[in-house]
C-alpha positions in Angstrom: 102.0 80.8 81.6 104.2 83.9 82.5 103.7 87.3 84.5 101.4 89.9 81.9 103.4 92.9 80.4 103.1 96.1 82.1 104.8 94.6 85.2 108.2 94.3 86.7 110.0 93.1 89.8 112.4 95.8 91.5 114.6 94.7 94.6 114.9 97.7 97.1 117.5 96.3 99.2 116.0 93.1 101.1 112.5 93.7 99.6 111.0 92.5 96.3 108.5 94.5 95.5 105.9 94.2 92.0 105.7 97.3 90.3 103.3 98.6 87.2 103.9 100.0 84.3 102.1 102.3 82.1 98.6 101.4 81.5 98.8 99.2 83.9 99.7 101.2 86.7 95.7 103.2 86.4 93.8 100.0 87.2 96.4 98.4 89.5 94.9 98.9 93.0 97.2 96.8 95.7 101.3 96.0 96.6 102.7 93.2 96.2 106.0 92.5 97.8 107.8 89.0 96.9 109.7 87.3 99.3 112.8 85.4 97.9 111.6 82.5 97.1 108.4 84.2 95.0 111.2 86.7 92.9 113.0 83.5 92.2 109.5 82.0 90.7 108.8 85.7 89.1 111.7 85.9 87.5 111.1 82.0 85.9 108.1 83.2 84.9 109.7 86.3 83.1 109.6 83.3 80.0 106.7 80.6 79.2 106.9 78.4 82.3 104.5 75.7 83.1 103.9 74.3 87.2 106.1 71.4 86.5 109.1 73.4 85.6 108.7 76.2 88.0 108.3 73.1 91.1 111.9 71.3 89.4 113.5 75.0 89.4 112.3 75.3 92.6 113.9 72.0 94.0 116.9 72.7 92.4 117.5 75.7 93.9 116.1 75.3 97.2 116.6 72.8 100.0 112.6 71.8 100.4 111.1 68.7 99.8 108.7 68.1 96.8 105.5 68.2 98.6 106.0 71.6 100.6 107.8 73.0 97.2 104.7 71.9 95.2 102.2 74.1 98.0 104.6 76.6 97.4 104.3 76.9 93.9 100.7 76.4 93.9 99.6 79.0 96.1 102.4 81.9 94.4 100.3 80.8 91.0 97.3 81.7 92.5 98.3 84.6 94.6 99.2 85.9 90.6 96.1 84.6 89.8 94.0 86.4 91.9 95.4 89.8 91.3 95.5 89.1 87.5 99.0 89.3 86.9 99.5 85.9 85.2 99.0 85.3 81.5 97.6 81.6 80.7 98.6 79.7 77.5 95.8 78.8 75.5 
């Protein structure tokens, strides 16, 4: 999986905020702003990621335990989810 063209990440000083591009910015009806650690998982996700590696660059970069990492990264995926902005592998 990784983030759909037609999206990007920009950093306004402390803020992370999801931006559209193009076509994408017609249908795109909501903001999303990012807190650190969900840039840190967008910009993983820049490249084919799957949960496993985005939870082990999670816990490498974080101090969190497995279990609250793995919540984490569960509900950012479906957060993307829900406002389509995640392409699945096949």
């Amino acid at each position: 999986m990784k983030i759909k063209d037609g999206f990007v990440l920009k950093t306004i000083g402390d803020n992370h905020i999801v931006v559209p591009l193009g076509a994408q910015a017609v249908d795109f009806r909501c903001m999303i702003t990012l807190n650190d650690t969900g840039a840190f998982l967008w910009e993983k996700l820049a490249e084919e990621q799957t949960t496993a590696s985005l939870l082990q660059a999670l816990l490498a970069e974080y101090a969190v335990d497995e279990e609250t990492a793995q919540k984490d990264v569960d509900a950012f995926l479906n957060n993307l989810r829900e406002n389509d902005l995640l392409e699945e592998s096949l």
